[in-house]
SEDOZA-436976 format. One line per field, with one value per residue (C-alpha): residue number from 1; residue in three letters; x, y, z. Coordinates in steps of 0.001 Angstrom, whole numbers, plus 500000, padded with zeros to 6 digits. Layout:
k <- NUM; ...
r <- Ala; ...
xx <- X; ...
yy <- Y; ...
zz <- Z; ...
This chain:
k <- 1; 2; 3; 4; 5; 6; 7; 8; 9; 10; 11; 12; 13; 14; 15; 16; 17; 18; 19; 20; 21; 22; 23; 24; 25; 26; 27; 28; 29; 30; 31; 32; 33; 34; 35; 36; 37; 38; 39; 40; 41; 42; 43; 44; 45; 46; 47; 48; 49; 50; 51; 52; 53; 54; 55; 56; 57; 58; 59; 60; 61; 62; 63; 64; 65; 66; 67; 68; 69; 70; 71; 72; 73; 74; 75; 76; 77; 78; 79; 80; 81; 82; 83; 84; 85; 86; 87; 88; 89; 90; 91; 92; 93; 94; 95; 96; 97; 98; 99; 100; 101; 102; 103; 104; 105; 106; 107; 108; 109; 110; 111; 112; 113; 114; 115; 116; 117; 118; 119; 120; 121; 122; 123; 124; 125; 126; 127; 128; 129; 130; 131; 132; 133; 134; 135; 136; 137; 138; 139; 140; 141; 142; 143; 144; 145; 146; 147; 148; 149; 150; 151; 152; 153; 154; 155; 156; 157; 158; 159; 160; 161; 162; 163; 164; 165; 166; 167; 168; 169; 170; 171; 172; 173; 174; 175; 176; 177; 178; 179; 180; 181; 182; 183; 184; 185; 186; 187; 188; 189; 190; 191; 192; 193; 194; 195; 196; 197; 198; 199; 200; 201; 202; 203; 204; 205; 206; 207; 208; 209; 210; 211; 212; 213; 214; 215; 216; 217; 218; 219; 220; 221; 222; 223; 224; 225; 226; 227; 228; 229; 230; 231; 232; 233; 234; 235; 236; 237; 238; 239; 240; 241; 242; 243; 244; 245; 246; 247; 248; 249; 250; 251; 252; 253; 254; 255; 256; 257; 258; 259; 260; 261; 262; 263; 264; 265; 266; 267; 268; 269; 270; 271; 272; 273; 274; 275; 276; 277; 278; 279; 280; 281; 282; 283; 284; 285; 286; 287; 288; 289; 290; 291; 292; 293; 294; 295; 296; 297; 298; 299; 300; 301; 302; 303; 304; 305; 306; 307; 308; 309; 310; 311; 312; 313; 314; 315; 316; 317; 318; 319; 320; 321; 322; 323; 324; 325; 326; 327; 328; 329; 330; 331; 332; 333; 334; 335; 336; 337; 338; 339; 340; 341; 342; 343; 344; 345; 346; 347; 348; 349; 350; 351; 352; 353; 354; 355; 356; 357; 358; 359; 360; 361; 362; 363; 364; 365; 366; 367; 368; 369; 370; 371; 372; 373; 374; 375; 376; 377; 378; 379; 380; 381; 382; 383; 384; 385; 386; 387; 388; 389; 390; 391; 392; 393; 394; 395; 396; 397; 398; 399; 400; 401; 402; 403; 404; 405; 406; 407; 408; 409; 410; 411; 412; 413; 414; 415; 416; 417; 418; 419; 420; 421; 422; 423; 424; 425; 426; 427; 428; 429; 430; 431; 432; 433; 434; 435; 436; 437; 438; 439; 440; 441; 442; 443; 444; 445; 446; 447; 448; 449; 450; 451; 452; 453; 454; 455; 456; 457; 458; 459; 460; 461; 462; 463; 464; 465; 466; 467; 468; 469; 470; 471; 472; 473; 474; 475; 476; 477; 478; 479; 480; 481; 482; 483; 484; 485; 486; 487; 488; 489; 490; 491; 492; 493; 494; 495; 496
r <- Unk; Unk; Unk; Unk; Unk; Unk; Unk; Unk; Unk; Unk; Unk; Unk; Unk; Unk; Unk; Unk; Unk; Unk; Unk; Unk; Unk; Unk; Unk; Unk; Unk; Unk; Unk; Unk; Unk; Unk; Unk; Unk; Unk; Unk; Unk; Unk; Unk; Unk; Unk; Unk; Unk; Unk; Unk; Unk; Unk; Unk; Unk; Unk; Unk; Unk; Unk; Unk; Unk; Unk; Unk; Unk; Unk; Unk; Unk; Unk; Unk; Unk; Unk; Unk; Unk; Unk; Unk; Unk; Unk; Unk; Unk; Unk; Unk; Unk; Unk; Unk; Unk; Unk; Unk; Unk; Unk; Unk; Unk; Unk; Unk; Unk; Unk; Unk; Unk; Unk; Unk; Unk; Unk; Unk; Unk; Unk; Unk; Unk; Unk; Unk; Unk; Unk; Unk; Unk; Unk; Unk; Unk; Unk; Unk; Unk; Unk; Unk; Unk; Unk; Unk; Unk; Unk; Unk; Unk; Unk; Unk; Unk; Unk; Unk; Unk; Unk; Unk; Unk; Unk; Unk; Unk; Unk; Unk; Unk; Unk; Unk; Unk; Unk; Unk; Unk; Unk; Unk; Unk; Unk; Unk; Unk; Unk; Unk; Unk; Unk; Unk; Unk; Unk; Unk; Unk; Unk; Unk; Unk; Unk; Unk; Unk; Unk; Unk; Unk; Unk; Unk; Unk; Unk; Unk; Unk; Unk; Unk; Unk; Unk; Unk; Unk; Unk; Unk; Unk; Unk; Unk; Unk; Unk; Unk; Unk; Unk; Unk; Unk; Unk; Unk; Unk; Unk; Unk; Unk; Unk; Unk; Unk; Unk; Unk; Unk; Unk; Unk; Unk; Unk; Unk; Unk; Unk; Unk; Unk; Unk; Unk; Unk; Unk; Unk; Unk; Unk; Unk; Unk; Unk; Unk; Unk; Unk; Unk; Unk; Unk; Unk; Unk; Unk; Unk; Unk; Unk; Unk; Unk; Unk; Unk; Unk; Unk; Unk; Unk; Unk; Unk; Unk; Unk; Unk; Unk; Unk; Unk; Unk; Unk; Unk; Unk; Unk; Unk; Unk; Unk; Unk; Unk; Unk; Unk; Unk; Unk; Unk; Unk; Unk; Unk; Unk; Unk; Unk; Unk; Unk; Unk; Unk; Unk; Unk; Unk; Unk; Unk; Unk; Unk; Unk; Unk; Unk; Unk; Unk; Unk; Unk; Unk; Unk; Unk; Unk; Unk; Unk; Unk; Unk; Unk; Unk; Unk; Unk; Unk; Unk; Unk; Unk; Unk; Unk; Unk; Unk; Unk; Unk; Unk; Unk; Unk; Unk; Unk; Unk; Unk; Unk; Unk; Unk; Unk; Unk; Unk; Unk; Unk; Unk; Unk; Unk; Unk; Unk; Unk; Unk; Unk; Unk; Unk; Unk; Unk; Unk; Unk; Unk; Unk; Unk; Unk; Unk; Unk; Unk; Unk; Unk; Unk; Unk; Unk; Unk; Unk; Unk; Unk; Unk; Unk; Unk; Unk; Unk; Unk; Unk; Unk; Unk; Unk; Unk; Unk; Unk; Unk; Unk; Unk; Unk; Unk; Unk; Unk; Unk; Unk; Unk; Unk; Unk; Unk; Unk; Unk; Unk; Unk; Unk; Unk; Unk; Unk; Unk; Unk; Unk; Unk; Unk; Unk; Unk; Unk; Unk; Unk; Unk; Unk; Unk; Unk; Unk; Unk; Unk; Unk; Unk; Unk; Unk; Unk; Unk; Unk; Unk; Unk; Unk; Unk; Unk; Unk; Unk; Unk; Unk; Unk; Unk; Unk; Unk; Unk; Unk; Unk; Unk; Unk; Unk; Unk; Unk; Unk; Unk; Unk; Unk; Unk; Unk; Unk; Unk; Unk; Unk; Unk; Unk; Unk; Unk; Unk; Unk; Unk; Unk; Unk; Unk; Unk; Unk; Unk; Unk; Unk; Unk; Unk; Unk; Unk; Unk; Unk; Unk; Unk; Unk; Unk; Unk; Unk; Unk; Unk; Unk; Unk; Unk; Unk; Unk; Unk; Unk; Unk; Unk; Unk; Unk; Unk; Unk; Unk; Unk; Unk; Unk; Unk; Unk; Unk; Unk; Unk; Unk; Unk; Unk
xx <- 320926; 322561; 325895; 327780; 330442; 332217; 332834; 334330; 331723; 333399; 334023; 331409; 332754; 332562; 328685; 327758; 329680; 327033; 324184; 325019; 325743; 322384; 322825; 319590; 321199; 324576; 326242; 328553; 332142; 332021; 334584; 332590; 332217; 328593; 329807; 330837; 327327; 326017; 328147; 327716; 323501; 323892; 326006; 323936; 320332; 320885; 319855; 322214; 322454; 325039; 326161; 324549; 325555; 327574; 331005; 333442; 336191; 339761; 340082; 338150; 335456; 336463; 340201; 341965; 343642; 345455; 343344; 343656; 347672; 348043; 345352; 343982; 340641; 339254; 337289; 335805; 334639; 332732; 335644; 337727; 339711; 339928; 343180; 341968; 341253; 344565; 347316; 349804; 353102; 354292; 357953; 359912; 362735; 365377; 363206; 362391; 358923; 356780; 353371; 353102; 350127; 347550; 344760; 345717; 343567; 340498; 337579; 334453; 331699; 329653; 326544; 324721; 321689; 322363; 322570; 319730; 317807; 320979; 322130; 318669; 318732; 322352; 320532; 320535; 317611; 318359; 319957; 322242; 323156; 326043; 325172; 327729; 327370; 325331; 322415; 318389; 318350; 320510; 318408; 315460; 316947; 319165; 316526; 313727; 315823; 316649; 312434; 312151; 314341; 313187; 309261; 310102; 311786; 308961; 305927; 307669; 308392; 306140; 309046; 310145; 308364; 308657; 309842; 307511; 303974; 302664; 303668; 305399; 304296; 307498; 306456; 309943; 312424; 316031; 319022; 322153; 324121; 322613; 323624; 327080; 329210; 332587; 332251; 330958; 331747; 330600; 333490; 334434; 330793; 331838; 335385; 338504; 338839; 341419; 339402; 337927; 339791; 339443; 343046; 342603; 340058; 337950; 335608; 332325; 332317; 328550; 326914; 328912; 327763; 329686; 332894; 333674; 333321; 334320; 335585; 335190; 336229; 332636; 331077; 332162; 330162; 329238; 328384; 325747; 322135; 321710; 320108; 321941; 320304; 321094; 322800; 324015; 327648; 330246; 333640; 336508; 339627; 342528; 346007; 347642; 344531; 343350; 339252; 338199; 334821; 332666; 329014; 326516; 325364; 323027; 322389; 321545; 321019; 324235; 326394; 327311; 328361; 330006; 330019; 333672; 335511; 337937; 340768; 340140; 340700; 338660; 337467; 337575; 334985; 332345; 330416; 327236; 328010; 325678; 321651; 319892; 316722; 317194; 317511; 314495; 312492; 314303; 313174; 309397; 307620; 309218; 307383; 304510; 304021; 300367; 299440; 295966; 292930; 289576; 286842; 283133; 280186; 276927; 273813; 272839; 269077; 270154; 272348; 275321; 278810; 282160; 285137; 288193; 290938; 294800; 297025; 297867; 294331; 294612; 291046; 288770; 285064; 282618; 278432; 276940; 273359; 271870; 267988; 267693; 265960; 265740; 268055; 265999; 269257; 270110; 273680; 274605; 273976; 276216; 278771; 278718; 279370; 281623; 284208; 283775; 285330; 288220; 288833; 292262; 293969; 297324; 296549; 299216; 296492; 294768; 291975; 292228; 288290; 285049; 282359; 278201; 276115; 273184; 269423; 268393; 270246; 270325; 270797; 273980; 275220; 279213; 280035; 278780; 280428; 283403; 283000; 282394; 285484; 288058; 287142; 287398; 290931; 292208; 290554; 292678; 295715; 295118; 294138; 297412; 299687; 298416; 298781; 302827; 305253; 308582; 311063; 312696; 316313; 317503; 318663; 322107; 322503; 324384; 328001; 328728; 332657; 334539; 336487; 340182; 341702; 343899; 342368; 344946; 344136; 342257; 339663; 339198; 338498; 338460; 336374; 336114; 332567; 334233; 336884; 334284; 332254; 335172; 336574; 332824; 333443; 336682; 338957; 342148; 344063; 342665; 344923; 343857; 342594; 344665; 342874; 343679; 347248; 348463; 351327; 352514; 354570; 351413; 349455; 347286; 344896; 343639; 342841; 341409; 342035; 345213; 347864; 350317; 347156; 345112; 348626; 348822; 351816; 350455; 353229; 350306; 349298; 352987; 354310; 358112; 359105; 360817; 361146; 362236; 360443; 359500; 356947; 355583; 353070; 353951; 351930; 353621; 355802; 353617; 355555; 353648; 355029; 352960; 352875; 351216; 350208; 349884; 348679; 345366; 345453; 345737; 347212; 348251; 349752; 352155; 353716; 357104
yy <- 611188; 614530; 614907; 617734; 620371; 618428; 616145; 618683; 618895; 621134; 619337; 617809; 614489; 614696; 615161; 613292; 610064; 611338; 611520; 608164; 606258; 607383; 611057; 613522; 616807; 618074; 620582; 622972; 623965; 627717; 628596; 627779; 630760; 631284; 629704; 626632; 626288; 626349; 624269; 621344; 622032; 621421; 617900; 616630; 616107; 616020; 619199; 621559; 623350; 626343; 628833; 632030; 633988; 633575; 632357; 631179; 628608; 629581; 625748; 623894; 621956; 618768; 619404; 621391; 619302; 622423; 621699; 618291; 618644; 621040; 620881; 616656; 618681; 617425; 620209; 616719; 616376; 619008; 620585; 622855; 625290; 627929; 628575; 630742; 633538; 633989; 636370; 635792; 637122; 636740; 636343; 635560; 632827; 635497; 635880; 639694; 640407; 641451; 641699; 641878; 640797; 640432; 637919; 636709; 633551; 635480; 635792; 637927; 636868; 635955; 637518; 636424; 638286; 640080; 637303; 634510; 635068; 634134; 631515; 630069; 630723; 628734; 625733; 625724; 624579; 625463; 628126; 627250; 629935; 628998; 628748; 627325; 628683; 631238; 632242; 632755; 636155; 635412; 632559; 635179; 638170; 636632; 633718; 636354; 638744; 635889; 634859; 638075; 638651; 634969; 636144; 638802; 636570; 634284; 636748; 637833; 634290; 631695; 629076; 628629; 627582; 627265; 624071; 623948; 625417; 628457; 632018; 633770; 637235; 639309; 641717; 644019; 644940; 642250; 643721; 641283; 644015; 644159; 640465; 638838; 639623; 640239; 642426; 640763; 639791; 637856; 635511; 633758; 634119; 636505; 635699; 636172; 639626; 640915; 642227; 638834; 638816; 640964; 641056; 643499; 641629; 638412; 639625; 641085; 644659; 645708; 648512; 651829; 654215; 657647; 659088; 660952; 664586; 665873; 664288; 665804; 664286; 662555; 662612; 661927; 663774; 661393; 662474; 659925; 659534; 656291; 656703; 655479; 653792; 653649; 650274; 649835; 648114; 650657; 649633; 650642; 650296; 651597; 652695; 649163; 647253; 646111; 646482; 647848; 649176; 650471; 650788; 653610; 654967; 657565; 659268; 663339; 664744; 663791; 663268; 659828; 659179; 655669; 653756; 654096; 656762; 654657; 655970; 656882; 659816; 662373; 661178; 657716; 655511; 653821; 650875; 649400; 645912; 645454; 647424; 647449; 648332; 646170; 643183; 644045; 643993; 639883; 639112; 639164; 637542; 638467; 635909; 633816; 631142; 630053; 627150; 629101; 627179; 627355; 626984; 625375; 625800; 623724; 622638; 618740; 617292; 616752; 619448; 621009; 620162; 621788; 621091; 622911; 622642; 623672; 624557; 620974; 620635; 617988; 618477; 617319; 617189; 616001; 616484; 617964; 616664; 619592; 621621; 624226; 627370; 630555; 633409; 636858; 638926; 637243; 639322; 639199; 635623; 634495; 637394; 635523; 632144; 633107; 635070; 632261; 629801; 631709; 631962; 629104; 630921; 629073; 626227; 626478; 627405; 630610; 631410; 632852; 631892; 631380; 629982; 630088; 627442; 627403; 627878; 630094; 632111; 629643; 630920; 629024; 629617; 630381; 627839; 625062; 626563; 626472; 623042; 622144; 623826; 622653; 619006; 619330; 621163; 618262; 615670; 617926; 617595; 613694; 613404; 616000; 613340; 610417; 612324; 613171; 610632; 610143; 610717; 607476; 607040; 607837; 604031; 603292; 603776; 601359; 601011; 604224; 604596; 607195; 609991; 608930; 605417; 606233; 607814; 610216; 611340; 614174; 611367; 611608; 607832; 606426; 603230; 600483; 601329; 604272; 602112; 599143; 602194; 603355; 599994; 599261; 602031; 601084; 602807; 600498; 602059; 604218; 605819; 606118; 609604; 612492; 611549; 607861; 608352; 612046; 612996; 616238; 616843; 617013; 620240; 621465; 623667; 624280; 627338; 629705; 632005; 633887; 635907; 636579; 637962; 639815; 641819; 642874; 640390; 638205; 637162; 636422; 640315; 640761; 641212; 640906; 639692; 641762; 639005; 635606; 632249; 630871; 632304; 631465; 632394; 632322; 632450; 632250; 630032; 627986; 628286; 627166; 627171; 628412; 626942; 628867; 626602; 629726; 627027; 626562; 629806; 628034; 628537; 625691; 625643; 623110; 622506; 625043
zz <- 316403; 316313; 315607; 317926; 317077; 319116; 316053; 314249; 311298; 308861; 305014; 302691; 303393; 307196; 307120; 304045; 306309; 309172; 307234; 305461; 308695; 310541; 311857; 311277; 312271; 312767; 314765; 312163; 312999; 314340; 311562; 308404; 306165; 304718; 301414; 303324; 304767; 301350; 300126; 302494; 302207; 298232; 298599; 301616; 302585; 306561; 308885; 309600; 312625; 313821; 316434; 316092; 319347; 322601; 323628; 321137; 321811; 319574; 318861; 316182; 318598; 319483; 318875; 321884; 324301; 326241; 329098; 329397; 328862; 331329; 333975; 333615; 332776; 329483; 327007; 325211; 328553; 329910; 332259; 330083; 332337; 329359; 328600; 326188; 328318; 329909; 329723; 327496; 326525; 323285; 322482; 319440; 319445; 320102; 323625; 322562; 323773; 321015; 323255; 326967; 329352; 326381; 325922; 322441; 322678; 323641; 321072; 320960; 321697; 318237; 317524; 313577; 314305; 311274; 309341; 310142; 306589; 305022; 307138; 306161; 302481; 302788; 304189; 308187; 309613; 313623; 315263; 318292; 321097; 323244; 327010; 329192; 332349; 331294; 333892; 333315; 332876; 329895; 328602; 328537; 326930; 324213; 323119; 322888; 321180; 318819; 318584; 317563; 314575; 313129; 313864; 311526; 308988; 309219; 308806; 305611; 304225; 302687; 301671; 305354; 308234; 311770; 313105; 316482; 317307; 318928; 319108; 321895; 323139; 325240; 327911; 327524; 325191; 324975; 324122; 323856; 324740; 328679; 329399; 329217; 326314; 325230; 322653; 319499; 315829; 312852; 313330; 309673; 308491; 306133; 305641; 307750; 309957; 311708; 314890; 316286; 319244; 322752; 323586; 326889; 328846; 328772; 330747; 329828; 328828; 328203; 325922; 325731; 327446; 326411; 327413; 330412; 330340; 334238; 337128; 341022; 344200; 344600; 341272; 337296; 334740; 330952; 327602; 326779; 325458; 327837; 331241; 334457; 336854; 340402; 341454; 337598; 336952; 335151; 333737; 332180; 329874; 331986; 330430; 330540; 329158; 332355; 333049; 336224; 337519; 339896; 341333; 340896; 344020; 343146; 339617; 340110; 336463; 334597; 337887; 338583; 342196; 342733; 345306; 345839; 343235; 340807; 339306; 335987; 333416; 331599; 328515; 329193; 327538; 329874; 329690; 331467; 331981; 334804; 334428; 337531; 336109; 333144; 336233; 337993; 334290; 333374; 337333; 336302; 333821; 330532; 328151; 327213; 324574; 323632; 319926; 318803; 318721; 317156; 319311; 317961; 319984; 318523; 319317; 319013; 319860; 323508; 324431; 322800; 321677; 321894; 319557; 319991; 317143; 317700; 314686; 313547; 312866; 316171; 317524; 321094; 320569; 323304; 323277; 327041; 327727; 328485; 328859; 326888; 327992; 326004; 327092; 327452; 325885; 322749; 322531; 326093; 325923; 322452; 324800; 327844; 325896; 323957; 326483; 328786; 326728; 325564; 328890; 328584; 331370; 332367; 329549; 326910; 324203; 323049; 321504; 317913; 316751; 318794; 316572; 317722; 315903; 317384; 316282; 319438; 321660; 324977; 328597; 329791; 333055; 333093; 335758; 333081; 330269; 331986; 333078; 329514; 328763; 330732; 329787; 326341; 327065; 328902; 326297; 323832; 326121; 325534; 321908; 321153; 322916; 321147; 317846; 318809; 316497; 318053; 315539; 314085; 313771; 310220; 308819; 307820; 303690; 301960; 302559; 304315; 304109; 306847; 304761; 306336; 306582; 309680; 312722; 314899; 318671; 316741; 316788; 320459; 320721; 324126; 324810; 322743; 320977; 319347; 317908; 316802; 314920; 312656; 312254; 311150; 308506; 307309; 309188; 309364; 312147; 315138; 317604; 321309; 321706; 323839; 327127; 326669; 325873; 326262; 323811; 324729; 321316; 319040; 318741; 321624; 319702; 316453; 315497; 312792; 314432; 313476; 315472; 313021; 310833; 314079; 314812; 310708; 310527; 307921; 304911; 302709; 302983; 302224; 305829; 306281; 309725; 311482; 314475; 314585; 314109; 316172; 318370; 321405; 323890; 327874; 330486; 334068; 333436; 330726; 327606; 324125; 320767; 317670; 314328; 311015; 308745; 306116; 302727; 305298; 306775; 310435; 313602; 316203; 319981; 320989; 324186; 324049
C-alpha cells in the first residue's frame, strides 16, 4: 500500500498512523521544507517518497474543494478544472483594486534537480515527477534528465543504491527547459520565498533566448548565444503581462522572420517555448535500458555448456550435446564464439563478461551458437520470473491510533469503507466529506502559498497595511474571500 499526497502526508503523526496501520510508502506534501523530510525519516521507518519536478497545485493535496464548489468537478477525483490558473483581481474590502488581471494562484513549475543528494541524505527513498497531462516527449526528456543526475549521485555513493536493475544509455542531451514549464522554483524546500508564483501567465514560457536587438517590417534581429531553428515556437511578455507568440519561418544569420510579424518592442526578452529540432531529436529513439550479464562458455564430456548470470546473481545454465572438431584458427575461433553470444540484440540484457573455458579451441558454427544462445536467454527469462517475490503487505502493528478524534470534510470521506477505517482507529466522529455534502462557508483551498507575503505585504516582515481587510480575489464575477492564518504562515480561499 502506498499512501498518496492526496492524503495530505505532512506531520510525524500523519505517517507514523500510515506506517503503523499497514502503509509501505507515502506520498509527501509538496510544502515540506527539507528539515521536515528529515524530521519525519528520523521518527518513522516507512519509505518516503516526494515531488521533485513538474506542476504544482497552490492547495495542500487532498484539501481544495474550489473545483468541486464551483464547477461539480472534484480535484479528489481526477477532474480538477484549475482554478488556480485564472485571472484574478484582487480587491480590498473598501472594493479598491490593489492588482488587476494577475494569476495570483499560479505557481512555478518545481524543479529539485539541485537538490536529490540531499533529499536522499534527509531520508526519501523515490523521486516523483508530476505528469498530468503531460505528453511523451515530456516523459523522455525530463525522466532522463532526472536518470542522469541520480547516475551521477549513484557512481559516487557506496551507502545508497539503486532501487531497480540495469543501466540506461540516452542517445541526446534533455534539458527541462525545452519541454513544458512555467518557469521553475525550489518551492518550500529551502524555506519560504517570495517568487514562487508566475503571476503574468500560466502558460509555458520555455528557455530564454536573449533580448531583441532590431526590428524591420519582415524580420526581428536577437542578442543570443542559442541557435534558432526554423519551425521553433517564440513568445513573449507584452506590456500588460499578457504572453503572446509567434512561429519562425526561416532563420538567415541572426534575422528571425516569423511566420506572421507580432507586435512587440525592441529589447523585449524572448523565449523558445517550442524547439523544432529539439522535436525531431525526442521523435526517435532517445533511450535504452539493458541488466548486464555474465556469460560462461564450457566444455563438458559431451558437448558444451552455457550459463549466463544477470546482476542479481539469477542465473540459466543448459549443456548442448555436441561433436567436437578442432578449429584451424585458434583466435578467430574463441572471436567468433565469443561476439556471437554477446550478440542479445532486442533482449533486455547486455553483455558485460564473456568467459572461454575450454581445453581446445573448437570450430563452432555461428548459427549453433546462436541457437544455444537464445535458449538459455529465454530459460533466463523463466528462471528470472520464478525468482521475482511480490511484495507483501506491511501487517497492522499493535493498536495503531489516528492522530485526531473528530474527522472534518478535510477528511474527504465518502463511502462507507472510509468511515469503518477511522472508526476502526478511533476516530469518534467523521463528517461526510465536501463531495458528499458541499458546505460552501468552509475554506476552499489551503494554501502555503502566501499573497500577502509574494506582494512584500507580510505583517510578520513588519508590513503596515495600507488597505483594508478583508481581501478578496474575483474572477468574472467569482468573488472569493482570503483568510491569513499568519501563527501558521497560511493562506485559505473561501467562497466571498
Amino acid at each position: 500500500l502506498h499512501a498518496s499526497t492526496q492524503t495530505d502526508n505532512r506531520t510525524v503523526e500523519k505517517v507514523k498512523f500510515l506506517q503503523d496501520v499497514g502503509f509501505s510508502r507515502v506520498v509527501l506534501a509538496r510544502e515540506l521544507t527539507l528539515n521536515q523530510i528529515r524530521e519525519i525519516h528520523q521518527n518513522t521507518n516507512i519509505e518516503l517518497e516526494c515531488f521533485v519536478h513538474g506542476a504544482l497545485c497552490v492547495s495542500y493535496s487532498g484539501q481544495c474543494y474550489i473545483s468541486e464548489a464551483m464547477t461539480g468537478r472534484s480535484a479528489n477525483r481526477g477532474e480538477c478544472s484549475q482554478y488556480c490558473r485564472l485571472p484574478y483581481q484582487l480587491i480590498d474590502s473598501n472594493g479598491e483594486v490593489l492588482v488587476k488581471n494577475k494569476h495570483l494562484l499560479s505557481l512555478k513549475d518545481l524543479d529539485l534537480s539541485e537538490h536529490l543528494e540531499e533529499l536522499i541524505d534527509a531520508g526519501v527513498n523515490s523521486f516523483k515527477i508530476e505528469g498530468r497531462l503531460k505528453d511523451a516527449d515530456y516523459v523522455k526528456n525530463i525522466t532522463a534528465y532526472y536518470r542522469q543526475k541520480l547516475d551521477a549521485i549513484l557512481e559516487g555513493r557506496k551507502d545508497v543504491m539503486r532501487a531497480s536493475l540495469g543501466k540506461t544509455t540516452f542517445f541526446f542531451e534533455p534539458n527541462p527547459e525545452k519541454s513544458f514549464r512555467r518557469n521553475a522554483t525550489d518551492y518550500f524546500l529551502n524555506g519560504r520565498q517570495q517568487d514562487i508564483s508566475q503571476p503574468d501567465t500560466p502558460k509555458s514560457i520555455g528557455e530564454e533566448i536573449g533580448r531583441i536587438t532590431y526590428i524591420s517590417g519582415q524580420f526581428i534581429e536577437i542578442k543570443s548565444d542559442k541557435e534558432i531553428h526554423n519551425g521553433d515556437g517564440l513568445c513573449f511578455l507584452k506590456k500588460d503581462g499578457a504572453l503572446s507568440g509567434f512561429r519562425v519561418n526561416k532563420v538567415e544569420g541572426k534575422k528571425i522572420f516569423p511566420a506572421e510579424m507580432p507586435l512587440i518592442e525592441r529589447n523585449a526578452l524572448l523565449f523558445r517555448n517550442q524547439d523544432h529540432e529539439f522535436d525531431k531529436i525526442l521523435a526517435g529513439k532517445t533511450s535504452q535500458r539493458k541488466i548486464a550479464v555474465e556469460i560462461l562458455f564450457s566444455e563438458t564430456p559431451t558437448g558444451f555448456s552455457l550459463k549466463v548470470t544477470d546482476e542479481e546473481g539469477i542465473f540459466a545454465q543448459q549443456e548442448f550435446t555436441a561433436g567436437k572438431e578442432l578449429a584451424n584458427n585458434t583466435e578467430r575461433a574463441n572471436q567468433t564464439i565469443e561476439s556471437q553470444l554477446a550478440k542479445l540484440g532486442n533482449t533486455i540484457y547486455e553483455a558485460k563478461k564473456v568467459e572461454i573455458n575450454t581445453s581446445s579451441a573448437w570450430f563452432l558454427p555461428a548459427s549453433q551458437l546462436n541457437e544455444w544462445r537464445r535458449q538459455v536467454v529465454d530459460l533466463l527469462e523463466v528462471k528470472r520470473e520464478e525468482a521475482y517475490q511480490t511484495p507483501k503487505r506491511t501487517p497492522i502493528s499493535k493498536n495503531p491510533v489516528f492522530p485526531e478524534k473528530k474527522l472534518t470534510y478535510l477528511g474527504n470521506v465518502t463511502n462507507e469503507q472510509a468511515r469503518a477505517f477511522y472508526q476502526q482507529f478511533g476516530v469518534e466522529e467523521v463528517m461526510p466529506g465536501f463531495e458528499v455534502k458541499a458546505d460552501l462557508d468552509v475554506p476552499l483551498m489551503y494554501c502555503k502559498h502566501c499573497i500577502k507575503y509574494s506582494m512584500g505585504w507580510c505583517p510578520k516582515e513588519g508590513y503596515k497595511a495600507a488597505f483594508r481587510e478583508p481581501l478578496f480575489i474575483m474572477y468574472k464575477d467569482q468573488k472569493f474571500r482570503l483568510e491569513f492564518d499568519c501563527k501558521k504562515c497560511e493562506m485559505r480561499v473561501l467562497k466571498g
